[in-house]
C-alpha positions in Angstrom: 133.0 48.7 285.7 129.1 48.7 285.0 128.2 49.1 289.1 130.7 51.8 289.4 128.9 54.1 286.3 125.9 53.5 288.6 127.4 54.3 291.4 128.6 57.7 290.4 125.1 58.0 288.4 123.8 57.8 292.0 126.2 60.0 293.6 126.1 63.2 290.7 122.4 62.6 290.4 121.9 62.9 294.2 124.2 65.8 294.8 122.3 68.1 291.9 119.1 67.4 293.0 119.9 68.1 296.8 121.8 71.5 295.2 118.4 72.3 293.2 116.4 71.6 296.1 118.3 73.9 298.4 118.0 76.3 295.7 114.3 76.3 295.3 113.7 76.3 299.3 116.0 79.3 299.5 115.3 81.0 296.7 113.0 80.4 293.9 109.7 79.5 296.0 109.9 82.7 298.1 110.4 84.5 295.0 106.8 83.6 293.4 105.2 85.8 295.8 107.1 88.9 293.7 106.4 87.5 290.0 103.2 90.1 289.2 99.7 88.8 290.1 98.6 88.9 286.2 101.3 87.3 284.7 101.8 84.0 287.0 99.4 81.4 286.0 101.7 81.9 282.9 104.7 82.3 284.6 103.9 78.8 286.7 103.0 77.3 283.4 106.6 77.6 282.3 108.1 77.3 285.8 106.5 74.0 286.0 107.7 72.6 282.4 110.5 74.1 282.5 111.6 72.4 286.1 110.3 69.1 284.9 113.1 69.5 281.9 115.8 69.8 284.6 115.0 67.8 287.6 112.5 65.0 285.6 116.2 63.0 284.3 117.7 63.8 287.5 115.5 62.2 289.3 114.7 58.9 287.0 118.5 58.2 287.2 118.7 58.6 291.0 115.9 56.7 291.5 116.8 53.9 289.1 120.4 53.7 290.4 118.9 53.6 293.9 117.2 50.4 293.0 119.6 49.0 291.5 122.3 49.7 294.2 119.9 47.7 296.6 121.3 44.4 294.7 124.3 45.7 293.2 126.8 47.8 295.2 130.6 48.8 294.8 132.9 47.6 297.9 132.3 49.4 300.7 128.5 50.1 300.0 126.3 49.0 302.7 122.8 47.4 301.9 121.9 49.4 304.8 123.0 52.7 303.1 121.4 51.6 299.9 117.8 51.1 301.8 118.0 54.2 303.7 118.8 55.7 300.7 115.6 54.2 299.2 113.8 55.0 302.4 114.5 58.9 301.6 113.2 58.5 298.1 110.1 57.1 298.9 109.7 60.4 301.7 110.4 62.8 298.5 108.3 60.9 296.1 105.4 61.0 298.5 105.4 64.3 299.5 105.9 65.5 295.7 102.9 63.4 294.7 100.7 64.6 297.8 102.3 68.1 298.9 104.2 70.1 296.6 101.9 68.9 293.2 98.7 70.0 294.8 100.2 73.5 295.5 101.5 74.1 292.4 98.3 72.7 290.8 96.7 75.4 292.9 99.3 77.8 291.5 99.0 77.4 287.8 95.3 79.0 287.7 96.7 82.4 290.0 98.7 83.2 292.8 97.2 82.0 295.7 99.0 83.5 299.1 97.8 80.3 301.2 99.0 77.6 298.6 102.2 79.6 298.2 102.9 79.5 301.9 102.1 75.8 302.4 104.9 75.1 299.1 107.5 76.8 301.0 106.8 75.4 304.1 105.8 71.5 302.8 109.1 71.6 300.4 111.2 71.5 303.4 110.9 67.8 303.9 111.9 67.2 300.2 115.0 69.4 301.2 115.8 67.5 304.7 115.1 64.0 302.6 117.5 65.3 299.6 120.0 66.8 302.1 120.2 63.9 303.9 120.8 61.6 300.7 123.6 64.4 300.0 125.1 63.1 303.1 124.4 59.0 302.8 126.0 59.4 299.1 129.0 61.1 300.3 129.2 58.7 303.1 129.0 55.9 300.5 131.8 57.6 298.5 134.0 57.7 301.7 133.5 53.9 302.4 133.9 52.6 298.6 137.2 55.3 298.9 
């Protein structure tokens, strides 16, 4: 009973943050070049905490239930889904830590048109990574079906 509350910790987890991620490629990133020049290093501020309040459990559970379905996985769960899955992670994690941080580092003391450029454009591996885990949960699901 234990693995499959993992399991669907994995799977809900996954799914939101590849929903959120679309969401931010689509719409909120191209959006902070219309919040008002004055008003964004405080409006980034908040962006930033406020994001870290949604997506900071999110991604702790996903990333803990990743690991542990490495060892422990439901029927039908292949180790070879499990370490891809981990594989993706490690892509997102890195190019949090070394792409899309920078740029919103950049961000939080003004709008800056080059930093908000490379943000969009950089956050589409994070979206690619999470859409594909999207996918490699939802194939899990099928095969544990």
């Amino acid at each position: 009973m234990a693995i499959k509350i993992v399991f669907l910790a994995q799977v809900g987890s996954t799914l939101a943050m590849a929903g959120i991620t679309w969401f931010a490629q689509v719409v909120h990133y191209p959006l902070f070049g219309h919040v008002g020049r004055g008003a964004f290093s405080s409006y980034e501020a908040l962006n930033m905490r406020l994001t870290n309040f949604v997506v900071g459990p999110l991604i702790l559970v996903e990333g803990g239930t990743a690991l542990v379905l490495v060892w422990l996985r439901p029927e039908g769960v292949l180790l070879f889904q499990a370490l891809v899955g981990i594989g993706l992670l490690v892509v997102i994690w890195l190019s949090t830590a070394f792409l899309q941080v920078p740029m919103h580092n950049i961000l939080t003391r003004g709008y800056d048109d080059p930093a908000h450029r490379a943000l969009v454009r950089s956050n589409w591996i994070r979206t690619v990574a999470w859409s594909g885990r999207g996918l490699l949960v939802l194939w899990m699901v099928g095969r544990v079906m």
